[in-house]
C-alpha positions as CSV (number, residue, x, y, z in Angstrom):
1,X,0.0,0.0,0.0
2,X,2.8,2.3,0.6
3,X,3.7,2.4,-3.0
4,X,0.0,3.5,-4.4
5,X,-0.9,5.7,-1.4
6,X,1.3,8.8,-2.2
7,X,2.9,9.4,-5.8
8,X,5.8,12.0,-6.2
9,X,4.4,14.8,-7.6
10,X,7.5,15.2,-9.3
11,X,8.4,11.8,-11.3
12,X,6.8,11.2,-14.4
13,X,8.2,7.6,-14.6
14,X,6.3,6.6,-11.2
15,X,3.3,4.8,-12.8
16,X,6.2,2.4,-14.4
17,X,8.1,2.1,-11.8
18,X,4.8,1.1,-9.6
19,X,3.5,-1.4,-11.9
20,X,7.3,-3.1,-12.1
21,X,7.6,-3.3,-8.0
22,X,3.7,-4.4,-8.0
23,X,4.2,-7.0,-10.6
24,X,7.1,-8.2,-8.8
25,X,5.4,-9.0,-5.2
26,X,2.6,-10.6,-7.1
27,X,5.2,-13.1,-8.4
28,X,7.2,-13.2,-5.1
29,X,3.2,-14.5,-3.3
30,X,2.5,-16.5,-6.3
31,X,2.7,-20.0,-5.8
32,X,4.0,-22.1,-8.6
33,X,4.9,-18.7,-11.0
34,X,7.2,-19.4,-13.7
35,X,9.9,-17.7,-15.8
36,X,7.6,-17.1,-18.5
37,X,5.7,-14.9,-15.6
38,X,9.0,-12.2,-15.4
39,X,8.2,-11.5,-19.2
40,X,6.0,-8.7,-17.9
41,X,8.8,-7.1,-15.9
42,X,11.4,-6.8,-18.9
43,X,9.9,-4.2,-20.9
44,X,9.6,-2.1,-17.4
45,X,13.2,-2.6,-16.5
46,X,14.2,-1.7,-20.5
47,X,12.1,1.3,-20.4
48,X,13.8,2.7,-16.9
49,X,17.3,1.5,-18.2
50,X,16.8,3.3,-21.5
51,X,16.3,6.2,-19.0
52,X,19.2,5.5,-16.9
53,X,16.7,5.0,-14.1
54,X,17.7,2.1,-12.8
55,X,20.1,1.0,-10.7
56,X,23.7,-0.7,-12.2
57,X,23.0,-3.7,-9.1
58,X,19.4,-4.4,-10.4
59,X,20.9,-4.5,-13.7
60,X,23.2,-6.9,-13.2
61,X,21.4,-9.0,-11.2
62,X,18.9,-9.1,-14.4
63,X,20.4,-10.5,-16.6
64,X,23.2,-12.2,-14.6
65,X,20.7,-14.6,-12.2
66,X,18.8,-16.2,-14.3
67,X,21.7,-17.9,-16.9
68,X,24.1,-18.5,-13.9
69,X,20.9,-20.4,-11.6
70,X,19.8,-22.4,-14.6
71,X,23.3,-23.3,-15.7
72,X,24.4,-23.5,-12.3
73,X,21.4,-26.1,-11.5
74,X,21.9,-28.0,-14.6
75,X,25.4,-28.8,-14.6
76,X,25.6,-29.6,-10.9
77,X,22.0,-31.3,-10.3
78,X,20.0,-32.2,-13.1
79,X,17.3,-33.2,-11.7
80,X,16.5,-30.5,-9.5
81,X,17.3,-27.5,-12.3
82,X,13.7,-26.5,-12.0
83,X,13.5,-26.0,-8.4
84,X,16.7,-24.4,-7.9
85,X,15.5,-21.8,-11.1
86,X,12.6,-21.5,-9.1
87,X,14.4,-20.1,-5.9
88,X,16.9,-18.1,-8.3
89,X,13.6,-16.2,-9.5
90,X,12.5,-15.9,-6.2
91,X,15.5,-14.3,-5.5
92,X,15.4,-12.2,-8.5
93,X,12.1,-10.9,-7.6
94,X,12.7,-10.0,-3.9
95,X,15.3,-8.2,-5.0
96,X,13.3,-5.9,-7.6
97,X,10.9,-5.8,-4.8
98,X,13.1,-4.7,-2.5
99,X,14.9,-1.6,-4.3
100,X,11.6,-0.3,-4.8
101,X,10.4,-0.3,-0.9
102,X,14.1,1.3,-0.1
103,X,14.0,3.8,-3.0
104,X,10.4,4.9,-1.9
105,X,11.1,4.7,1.7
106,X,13.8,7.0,1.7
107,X,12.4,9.1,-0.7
108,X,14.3,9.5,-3.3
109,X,13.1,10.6,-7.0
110,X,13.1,7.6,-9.2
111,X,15.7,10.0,-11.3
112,X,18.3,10.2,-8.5
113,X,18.5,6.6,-7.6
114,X,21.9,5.1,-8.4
115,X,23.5,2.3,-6.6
């Protein structure tokens, strides 16, 4: 509720960045979500990275995570690639999840926020 309660006046990139830390909770509560779920989110990040809006960790952890935890999984337990993907995602979405609660709770213009 924090997020949709009180918009900054001053950020016309807010209704993006709402919809990217809302989409990402409702995949962090969803039981059984799967990769094909995050498709959603990539347009969002694209559009705040083609802004330099967001942050170089979030980045990284974007496109690093998901290759590295399916690889990862695959080459050292095969049969549990799926699972351990899962958690990665998990992991992946917390984190999106997270910068926006700590962006917002400090409150700090989506512009200004660099890690």
């Amino acid at each position: 509720w924090a997020l949709w309660l009180r918009p900054p006046a001053d950020c016309p990139e807010w209704p993006i960045w709402l919809v990217l830390a809302t989409y990402a909770g409702t995949c962090v509560v969803t039981w059984h979500s799967h990769i094909y779920m995050l498709m959603p989110i990539a347009p969002l990040l694209l559009y705040l990275d083609a802004r330099q809006l967001l942050p170089n960790g979030l980045r990284a952890t974007w496109l690093l995570v998901p290759p590295i935890v399916f690889l990862g999984a695959a080459l050292l337990q095969p049969g549990f690639t799926e699972q351990w993907f899962g958690l990665g995602m998990l992991g992946l979405n917390l984190r999106i999840l997270f910068w926006s609660f700590s962006a917002r709770r400090k409150g700090i213009v989506l512009g200004a926020v660099k890690e």
